[in-house]
C-alpha positions, -999 to 999 in steps of 0.1 A, spaced: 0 0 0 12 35 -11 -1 64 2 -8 97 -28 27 107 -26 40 70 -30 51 68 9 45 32 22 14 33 49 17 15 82 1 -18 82 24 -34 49 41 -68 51 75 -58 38 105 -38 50 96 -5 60 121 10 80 97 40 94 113 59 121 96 62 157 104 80 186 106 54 215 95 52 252 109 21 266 121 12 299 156 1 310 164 -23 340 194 -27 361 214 -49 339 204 -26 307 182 -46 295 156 -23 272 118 -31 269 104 -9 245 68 5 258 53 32 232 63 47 204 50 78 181 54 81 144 45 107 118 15 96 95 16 103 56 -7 129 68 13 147 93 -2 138 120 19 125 149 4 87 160 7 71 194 5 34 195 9 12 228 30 -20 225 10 -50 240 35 -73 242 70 -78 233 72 -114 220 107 -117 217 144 -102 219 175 -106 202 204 -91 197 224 -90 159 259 -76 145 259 -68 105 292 -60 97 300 -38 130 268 -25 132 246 -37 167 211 -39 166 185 -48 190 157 -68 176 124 -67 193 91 -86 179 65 -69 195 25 -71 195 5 -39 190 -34 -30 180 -29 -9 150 -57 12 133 -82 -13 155 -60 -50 145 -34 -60 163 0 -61 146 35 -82 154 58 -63 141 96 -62 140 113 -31 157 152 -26 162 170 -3 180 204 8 167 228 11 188 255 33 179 232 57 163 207 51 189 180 53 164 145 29 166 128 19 138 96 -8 125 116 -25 102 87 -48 90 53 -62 102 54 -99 104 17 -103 105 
């Protein structure tokens, strides 16, 4: 799906890669759980969506670059979503890299 400009929507099946601004939590050991995160529509408007559950956790290293991997459940537009979101850490950037389902 493509919005008028050709921007992907939320909601596709493939790679995205749409930047969010993150709220997560981190515990005593550093372990990050991701909790909210906000996103800017094709329409400019600035969405809010609640993760349910995260599902899974994982850790990857492409060619020097650290990623944390997070499969997560959230209600999306009224239908919950699993989604895959990673958090880079050098650049300390997050981002839904694809929706699984």
């Amino acid at each position: 799906m493509e919005d008028k400009n050709g921007q992907k929507k939320m909601g596709e099946l493939s790679p995205v890669n749409i930047p969010v601004q993150m709220f997560s939590l981190g515990d005593t050991t550093g372990r990050i759980t991701p909790i909210r995160f906000r996103f800017q529509t094709a329409e400019d408007m600035i969405e809010t969506i609640e993760i349910q559950k995260v599902i899974s956790r994982d850790e990857k290293n492409y060619v020097g670059i650290r990623e944390k991997q997070f499969i997560c459940a959230a209600r999306i537009s009224g239908q919950e979503r699993i989604m895959e979101i990673r958090y880079n850490v050098g650049s300390q950037k997050w981002t839904i890299f694809q929706f699984l389902a």
